[in-house]
C-alpha positions in Angstrom: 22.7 47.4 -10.2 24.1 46.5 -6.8 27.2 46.4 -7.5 27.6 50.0 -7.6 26.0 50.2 -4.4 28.1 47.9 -3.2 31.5 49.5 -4.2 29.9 52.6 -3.0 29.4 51.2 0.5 33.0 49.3 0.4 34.7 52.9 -0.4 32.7 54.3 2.3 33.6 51.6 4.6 37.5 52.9 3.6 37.5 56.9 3.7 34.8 57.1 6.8 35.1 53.9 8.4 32.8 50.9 9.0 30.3 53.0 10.9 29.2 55.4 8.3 29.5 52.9 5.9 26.8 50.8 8.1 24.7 53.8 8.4 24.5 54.7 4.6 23.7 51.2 3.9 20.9 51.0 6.3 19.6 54.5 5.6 19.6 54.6 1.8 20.2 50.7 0.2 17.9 48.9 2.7 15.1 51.6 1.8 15.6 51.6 -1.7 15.5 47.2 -1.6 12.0 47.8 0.5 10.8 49.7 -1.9 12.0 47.8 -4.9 10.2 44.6 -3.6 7.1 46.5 -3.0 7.0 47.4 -6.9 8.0 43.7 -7.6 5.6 41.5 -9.2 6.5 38.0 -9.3 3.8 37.1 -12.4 5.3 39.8 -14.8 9.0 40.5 -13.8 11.3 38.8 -15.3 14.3 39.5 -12.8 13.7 37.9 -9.9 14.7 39.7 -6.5 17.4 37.6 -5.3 19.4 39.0 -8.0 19.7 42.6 -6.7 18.7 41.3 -2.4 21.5 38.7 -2.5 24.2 40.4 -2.7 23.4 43.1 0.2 23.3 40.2 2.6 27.4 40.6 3.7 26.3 44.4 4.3 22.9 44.3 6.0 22.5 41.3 7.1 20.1 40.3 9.5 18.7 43.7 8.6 17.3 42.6 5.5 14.6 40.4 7.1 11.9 42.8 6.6 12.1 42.1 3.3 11.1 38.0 3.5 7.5 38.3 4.6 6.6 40.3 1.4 8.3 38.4 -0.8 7.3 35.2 0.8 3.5 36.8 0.4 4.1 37.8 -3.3 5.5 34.6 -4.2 3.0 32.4 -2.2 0.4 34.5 -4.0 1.8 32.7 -7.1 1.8 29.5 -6.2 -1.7 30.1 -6.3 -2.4 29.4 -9.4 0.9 27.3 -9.7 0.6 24.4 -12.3 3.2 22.0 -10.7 4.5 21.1 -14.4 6.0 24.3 -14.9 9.1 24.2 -13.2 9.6 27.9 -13.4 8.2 27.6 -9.6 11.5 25.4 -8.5 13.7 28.1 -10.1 12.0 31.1 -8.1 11.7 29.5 -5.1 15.4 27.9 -5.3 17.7 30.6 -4.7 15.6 31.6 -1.2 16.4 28.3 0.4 19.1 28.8 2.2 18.4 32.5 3.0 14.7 32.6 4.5 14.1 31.4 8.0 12.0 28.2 8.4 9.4 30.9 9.3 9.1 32.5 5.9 10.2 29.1 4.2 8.5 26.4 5.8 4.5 27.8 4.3 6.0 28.0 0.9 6.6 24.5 1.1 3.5 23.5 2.5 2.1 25.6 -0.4 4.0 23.6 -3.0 3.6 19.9 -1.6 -0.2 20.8 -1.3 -0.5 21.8 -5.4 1.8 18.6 -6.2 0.0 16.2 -4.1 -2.9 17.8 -5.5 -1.7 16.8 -9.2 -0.1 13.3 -8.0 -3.6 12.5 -6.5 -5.2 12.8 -9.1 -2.9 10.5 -11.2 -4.1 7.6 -13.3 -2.2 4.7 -12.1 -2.7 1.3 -14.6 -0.2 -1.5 -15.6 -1.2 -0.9 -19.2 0.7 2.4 -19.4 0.5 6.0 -17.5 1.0 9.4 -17.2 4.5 9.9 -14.8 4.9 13.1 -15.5 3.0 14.2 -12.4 5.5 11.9 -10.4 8.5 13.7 -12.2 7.6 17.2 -11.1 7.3 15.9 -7.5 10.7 14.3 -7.2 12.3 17.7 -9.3 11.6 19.2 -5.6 14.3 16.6 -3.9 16.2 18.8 -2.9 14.4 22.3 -2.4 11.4 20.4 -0.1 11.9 18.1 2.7 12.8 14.6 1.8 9.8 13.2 4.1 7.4 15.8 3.0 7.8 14.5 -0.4 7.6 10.9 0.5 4.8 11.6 2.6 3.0 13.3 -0.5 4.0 9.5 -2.7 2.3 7.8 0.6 -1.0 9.6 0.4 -1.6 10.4 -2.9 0.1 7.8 -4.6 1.2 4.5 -3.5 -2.4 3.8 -2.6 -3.7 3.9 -6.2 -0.5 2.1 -6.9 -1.4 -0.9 -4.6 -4.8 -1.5 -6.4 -3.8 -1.1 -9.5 -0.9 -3.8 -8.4 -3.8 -5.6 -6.5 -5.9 -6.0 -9.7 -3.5 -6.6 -11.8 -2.4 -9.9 -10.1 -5.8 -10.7 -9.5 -6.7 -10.8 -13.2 -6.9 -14.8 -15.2 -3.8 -15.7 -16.9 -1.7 -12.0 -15.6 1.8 -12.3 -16.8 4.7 -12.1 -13.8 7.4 -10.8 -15.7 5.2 -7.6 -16.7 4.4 -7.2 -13.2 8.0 -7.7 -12.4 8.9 -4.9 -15.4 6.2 -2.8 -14.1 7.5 -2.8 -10.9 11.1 -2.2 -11.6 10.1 0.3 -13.7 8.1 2.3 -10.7 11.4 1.4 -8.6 13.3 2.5 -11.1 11.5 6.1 -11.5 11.3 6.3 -7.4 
């Protein structure tokens, strides 16, 4: 529980001053934290490490970015094997976003726009009716992954199957405009 740590530290901070305080964080929490993200396993633990890392970052600060490269390891490790329709993914990756450097962040993305555009690729696009779901667990990242990296992933994996799909469509004796049009809109619509 860090919060008992934490109060521990805080009442340190006020009987032997901010010194010692510093020191007993660094010499027993910041071990302790190592060592509990060695032991963590991403695939079978169910509390995820931000939980009990998070709220040391006012008291160690900078000091805890030892810690990122494992955990960026252990959870790259699991994306993996990643199915980009669980969404479980988004909510372990989330709460490291704004506390990773682009160093330890930036791979996990790559990692995650290379599964999704993996999944979008391989998408049936047809005017008759498709699968979106694919396109739905790509935008869910807006947000968490870089706006162009996404697009980027619709641009190559997507919008060309899109365009011939759209190409033949129009193409094809007697094709109906407004279901283009609704088609279309739809797509829009979804995008």
């Amino acid at each position: 529980d860090p919060e008992l740590g934490l109060r521990l530290v805080e009442r340190c901070k006020d009987v032997l001053g901010p010194e010692v305080a510093d020191e007993v964080a660094i010499q027993l929490v910041l071990p302790r934290l190592r060592s509990e993200v060695d032991g963590w396993d991403p695939r079978v633990d169910k509390a995820s490490p931000h939980l009990w890392i998070h709220p040391w970052l006012a008291v160690l600060g900078r000091r805890l970015e030892s810690l990122w490269a494992p955990i960026r390891f252990k959870l790259s490790s699991c994306l993996e094997r990643w199915d980009p329709c669980d969404r479980s993914a988004l909510e372990m990756l989330r709460p490291w976003q704004r506390v990773f450097d682009p160093g330890n962040w930036e791979p996990l993305m790559e990692k995650v726009l290379m599964r999704l555009e993996r999944v979008v690729a391989n998408l049936d696009v047809r005017p008759d009716g498709q699968d979106i779901e694919p396109i739905k667990d790509l935008l869910a990242w807006n947000g968490l992954a870089p706006a162009d990296a996404l697009a980027r992933v619709l641009d190559v994996a997507m919008f060309p199957q899109w365009h011939k799909a759209l190409r033949e469509w129009l193409r094809t004796p007697g094709c109906d405009f407004a279901e283009v049009l609704q088609w279309y809109q739809g797509w829009k619509a979804l995008l």
